[in-house]
Structures are given as structure tokens and as C-alpha cells.
N, C-alpha and C positions, 0 to 999 in steps of 0.2 A: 504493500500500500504506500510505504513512503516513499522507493522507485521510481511507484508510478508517478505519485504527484510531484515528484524532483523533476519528471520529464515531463507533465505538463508545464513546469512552469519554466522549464527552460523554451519551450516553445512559445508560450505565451510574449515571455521574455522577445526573442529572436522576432515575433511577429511585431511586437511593438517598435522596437528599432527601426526595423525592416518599413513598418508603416509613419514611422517621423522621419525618416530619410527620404522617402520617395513624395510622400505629400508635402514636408517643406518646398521640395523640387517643384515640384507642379506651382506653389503657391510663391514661390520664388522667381520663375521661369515666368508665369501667364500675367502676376498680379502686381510687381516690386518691379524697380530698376536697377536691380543685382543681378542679370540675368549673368555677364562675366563669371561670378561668383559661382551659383551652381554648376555651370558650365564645368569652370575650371576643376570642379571637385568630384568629380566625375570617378574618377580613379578613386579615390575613397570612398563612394557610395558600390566601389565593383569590389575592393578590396575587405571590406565592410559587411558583402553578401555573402563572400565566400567563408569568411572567418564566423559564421553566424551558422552554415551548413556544416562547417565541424562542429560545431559549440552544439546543433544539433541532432549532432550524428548518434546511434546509438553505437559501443562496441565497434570502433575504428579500427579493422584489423587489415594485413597486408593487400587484402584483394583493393579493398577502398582504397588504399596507395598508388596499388595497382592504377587505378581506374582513373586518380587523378591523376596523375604522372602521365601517363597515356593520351588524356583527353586535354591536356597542358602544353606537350610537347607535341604534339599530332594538330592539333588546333593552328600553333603556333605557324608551326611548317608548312600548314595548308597558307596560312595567310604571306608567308612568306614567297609562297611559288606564285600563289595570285598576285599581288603586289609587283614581283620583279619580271611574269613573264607571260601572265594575264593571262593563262593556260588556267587556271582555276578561278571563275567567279567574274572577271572580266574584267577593263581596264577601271582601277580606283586607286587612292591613294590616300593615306591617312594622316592628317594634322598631327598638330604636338599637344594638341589639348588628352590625347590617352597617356601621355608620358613619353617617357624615355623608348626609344625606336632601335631595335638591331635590323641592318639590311632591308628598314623602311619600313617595319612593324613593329607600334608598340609592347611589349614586354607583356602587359595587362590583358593583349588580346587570349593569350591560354589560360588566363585565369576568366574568361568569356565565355568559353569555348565549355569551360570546365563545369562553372556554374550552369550554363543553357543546357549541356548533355548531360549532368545528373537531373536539375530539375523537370525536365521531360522522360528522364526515362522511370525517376520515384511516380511523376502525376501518372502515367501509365499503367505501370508497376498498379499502384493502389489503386486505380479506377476500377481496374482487372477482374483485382482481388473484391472490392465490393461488390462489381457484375457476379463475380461467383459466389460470394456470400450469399446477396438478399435477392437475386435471378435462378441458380443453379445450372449459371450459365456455365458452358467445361468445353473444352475441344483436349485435343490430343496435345502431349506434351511438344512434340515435334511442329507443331501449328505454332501453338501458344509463344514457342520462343522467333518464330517467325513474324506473330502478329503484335507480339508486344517491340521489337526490334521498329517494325514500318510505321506504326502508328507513333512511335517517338518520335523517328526520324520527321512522319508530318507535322506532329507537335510542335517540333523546333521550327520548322519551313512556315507555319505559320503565324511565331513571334515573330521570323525573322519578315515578316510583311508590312508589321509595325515597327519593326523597329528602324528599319531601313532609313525610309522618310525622315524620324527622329532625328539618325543620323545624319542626314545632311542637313537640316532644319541648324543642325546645333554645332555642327562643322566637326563633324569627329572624323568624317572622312569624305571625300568626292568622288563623285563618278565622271569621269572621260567620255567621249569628248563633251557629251551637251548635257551631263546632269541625270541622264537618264539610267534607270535602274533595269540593267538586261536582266531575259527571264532566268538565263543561262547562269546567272547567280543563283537564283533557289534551286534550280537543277543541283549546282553543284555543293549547296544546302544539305540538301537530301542525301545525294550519297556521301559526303563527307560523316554528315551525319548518324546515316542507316549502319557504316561500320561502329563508330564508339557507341551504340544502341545496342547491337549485337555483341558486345563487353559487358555493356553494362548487364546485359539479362544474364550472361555466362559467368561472369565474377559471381563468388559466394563471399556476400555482406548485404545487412540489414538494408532495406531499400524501404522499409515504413517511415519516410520522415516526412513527418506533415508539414512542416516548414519549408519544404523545399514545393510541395503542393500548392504553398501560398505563398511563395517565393514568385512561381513563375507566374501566378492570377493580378499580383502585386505589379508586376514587371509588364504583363501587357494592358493591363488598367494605364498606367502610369503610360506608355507608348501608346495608345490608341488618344489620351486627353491632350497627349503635346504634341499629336502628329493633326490632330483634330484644330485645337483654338491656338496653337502660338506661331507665332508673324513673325 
């Protein structure tokens, strides 16, 4: 009993952070003339969500290393080949409002990478697990690790619809030549994504975190309000 409530209220905890970081934003961004400011802190509200999904983690053992490490360095690299040779995602290029940059990607993007492909693949994960609780919804083990894999994969494909816009809205990165957002980026979305999805279902570590459930609800609330009203 006391377990349990140590882990409600670490979640509690993490949700409330999570919800005065992202709402100052919005209310900083739409309604104040510090728009600089949030802007600029940006890298603290990513570095801030990550340190929140361990602080929520239950039983952090090597697979979950595993998983970040992978979806860190795999991230990274993708952004790397796209950026230098527009073979991935297509021609863009990213400001110095994410931070410090190697080979013209900021550092911060694999901690991006890391947070969107667990938080899509725990909201999954648990949707699943609720469809077969209060449904007795079931398929084959060999399905399941296939359908929970592609529906992540879409999950991320469609934050990354919101967030896009945000992005350039807020200058964290440009698209070439005219601004426009090729579809051949969410393509490349998807399958970057559908691999660390297919990790994440195969690693053995706790994937019940409600926090990272209301992580990503959090995240495209927050990108659907600033891609909607801000100028």
C-alpha cells in the first residue's frame, strides 16, 4: 500500500511539472512579450521531460538503458544523415535555439527522439493492455508484437504533424527551399520510427508509466494551441 501511493505521487508529482512547464509556455508564447524567453528554454522544458520519465520509471533495469541509449544514438544519427545529405526527411536545417550542434545537429535532438519513442510506445503499450482488460480483446502473440510496433510508429507520425509547424513557427528549424514540409519527412517518420517501436515491445522493462501516457496528451495539446493561435 505504501509502494503504491509513493508511485502515485510520484506521478502526480511529474504531471504537475510537466503541466506548469508546458502551460506557462503556451501562456508565455500567445499572451506576454517574452516570447525570446520561452523560446530560448526550450532545451530545458526537453531536458526536464526526460529527467521526469526516469523519476517515473518503475525498476530501471538494463533493457531500459538498453532502449534509451539506442533511441538516443539512432535518433541522433538519423538526424545527422538528414541534415548533411537530405537522404533522410529532406532538405532542413536547425537553429541554435536546441543548443549546442555536432555536424549541424543539436545534441538535444536524441534526447527527442528518446522521449517521443518511449512515450508512444508506453501510450500503446497501455491502450492494448486496457483493450484487453475491459474488451477481451487478444490476437496472437506474433500479431500483437507487430500491431503494437505500427500503431507506435503512427502515434509518433502523428505528433510529428503538430509539431512540425510549431517548429518553424518558433524557429527551431527550416525547411528548404520554400518553407514547405515534404510528405517524404513523415514517411521517413514512420520507418525510423517502426524500428525503435519494435525494441521497445522486445526489450523486457516495465512499460506501465502513466506519465509518459500524459507526457505525450501534454505535448500535443501544447502543439496543436501554438500551431493553432500564435503569429
Amino acid at each position: 500500500m505504501i509502494f503504491s501511493n509513493l508511485i502515485k505521487y510520484k506521478y502526480k508529482l511529474a504531471l504537475g511539472i510537466s503541466l506548469l512547464f508546458h502551460i506557462s509556455a503556451i501562456i508565455g508564447l500567445l499572451f506576454t512579450e517574452y516570447n525570446d524567453f520561452f523560446i530560448n528554454n526550450t532545451p530545458l522544458n526537453l531536458i526536464i521531460s526526460m529527467l521526469l520519465l526516469f523519476y517515473t520509471q518503475q525498476k530501471i533495469n538494463k533493457s531500459f538503458w538498453l532502449f534509451f541509449s539506442v533511441c538516443f544514438l539512432a535518433g541522433f544519427i538519423y538526424e545527422i544523415i538528414g541534415v548533411n545529405t537530405g537522404f533522410l526527411f529532406g532538405d532542413y536545417e536547425y537553429s541554435i535555439v536546441m543548443g549546442y550542434k555536432i555536424s549541424g545537429v543539436p545534441i538535444l535532438l536524441g534526447n527527442l527522439w528518446f522521449i517521443t519513442m518511449y512515450c508512444v510506445g508506453s501510450l500503446t503499450f497501455q491502450s492494448y493492455n486496457w483493450l484487453k482488460t475491459n474488451f477481451n480483446f487478444k490476437v496472437s502473440s506474433q500479431i500483437e508484437l507487430h500491431l503494437l510496433a505500427i500503431i507506435g510508429a503512427f502515434t509518433a507520425v502523428f505528433l510529428d504533424l503538430f509539431l512540425e509547424p510549431v517548429a518553424i513557427k518558433l524557429n527551431f528549424w527550416q525547411w528548404y527551399p520554400l518553407g514547405e514540409i515534404p510528405i517524404y519527412n513523415y514517411v521517413c517518420w514512420f520507418f525510423g520510427s517502426l524500428i525503435l517501436q519494435y525494441l521497445f515491445v522486445n526489450l523486457n522493462f516495465n512499460k506501465k508509466n502513466i506519465f509518459a501516457f500524459y507526457l505525450y496528451v501534454i505535448q500535443l495539446i501544447f502543439f496543436i494551441t501554438i500551431s493553432l493561435f500564435y503569429k
